[in-house]
C-alpha positions as CSV (number, residue, x, y, z in Angstrom):
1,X,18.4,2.6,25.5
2,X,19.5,1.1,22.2
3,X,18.0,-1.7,23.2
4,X,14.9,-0.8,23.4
5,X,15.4,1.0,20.5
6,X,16.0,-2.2,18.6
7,X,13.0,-4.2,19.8
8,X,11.2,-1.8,18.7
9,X,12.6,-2.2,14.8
10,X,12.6,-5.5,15.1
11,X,8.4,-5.3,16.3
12,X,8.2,-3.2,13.1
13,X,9.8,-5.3,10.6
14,X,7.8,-8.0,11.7
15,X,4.5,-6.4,11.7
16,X,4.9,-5.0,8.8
17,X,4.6,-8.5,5.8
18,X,1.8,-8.9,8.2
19,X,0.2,-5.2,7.7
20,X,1.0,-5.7,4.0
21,X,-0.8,-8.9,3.7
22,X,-4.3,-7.8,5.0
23,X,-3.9,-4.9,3.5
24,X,-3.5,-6.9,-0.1
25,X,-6.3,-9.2,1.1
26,X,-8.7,-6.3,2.4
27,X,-7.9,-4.3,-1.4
28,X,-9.0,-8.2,-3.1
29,X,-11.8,-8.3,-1.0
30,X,-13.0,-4.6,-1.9
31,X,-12.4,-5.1,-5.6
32,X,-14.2,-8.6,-6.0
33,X,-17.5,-7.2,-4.0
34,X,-17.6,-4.6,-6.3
35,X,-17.0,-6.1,-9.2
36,X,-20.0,-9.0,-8.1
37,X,-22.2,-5.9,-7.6
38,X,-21.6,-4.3,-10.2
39,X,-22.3,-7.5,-12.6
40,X,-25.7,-8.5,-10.4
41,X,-26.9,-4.6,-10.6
42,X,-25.9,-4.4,-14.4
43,X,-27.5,-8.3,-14.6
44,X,-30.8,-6.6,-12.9
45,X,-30.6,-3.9,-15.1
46,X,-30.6,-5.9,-18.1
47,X,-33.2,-8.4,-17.2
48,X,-35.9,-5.3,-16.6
49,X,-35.8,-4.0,-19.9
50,X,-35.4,-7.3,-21.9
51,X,-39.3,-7.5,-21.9
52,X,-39.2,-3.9,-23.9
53,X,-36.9,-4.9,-25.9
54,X,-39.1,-8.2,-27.1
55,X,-42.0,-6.1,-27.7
56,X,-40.4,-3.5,-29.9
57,X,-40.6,-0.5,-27.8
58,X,-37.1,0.2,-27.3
């Protein structure tokens, strides 16, 4: 039974740089889309009211 019991560790300790790795890329991945939205919808933003702000109403 030991044995077993050690493949088992030894799956884990492999999987686990792996598990760490995607997760670091997934967390990248997350934080870069948002940060791209966030600078097109604030870019959007912007652009709409520049026209009020030329004309003096704002």
């Amino acid at each position: 039974m030991d044995h077993g019991s050690a493949k088992m560790q030894e799956k884990v300790k492999t999987a686990f740089p792996i598990i760490s790795l995607l997760l670091t890329i997934a967390a990248l991945a997350v934080t870069s889309a948002y940060v791209l939205y966030k600078y097109t919808s604030d870019r959007s933003y912007r652009k709409k009211w520049r026209d009020y702000d030329d004309c003096g109403l704002a």
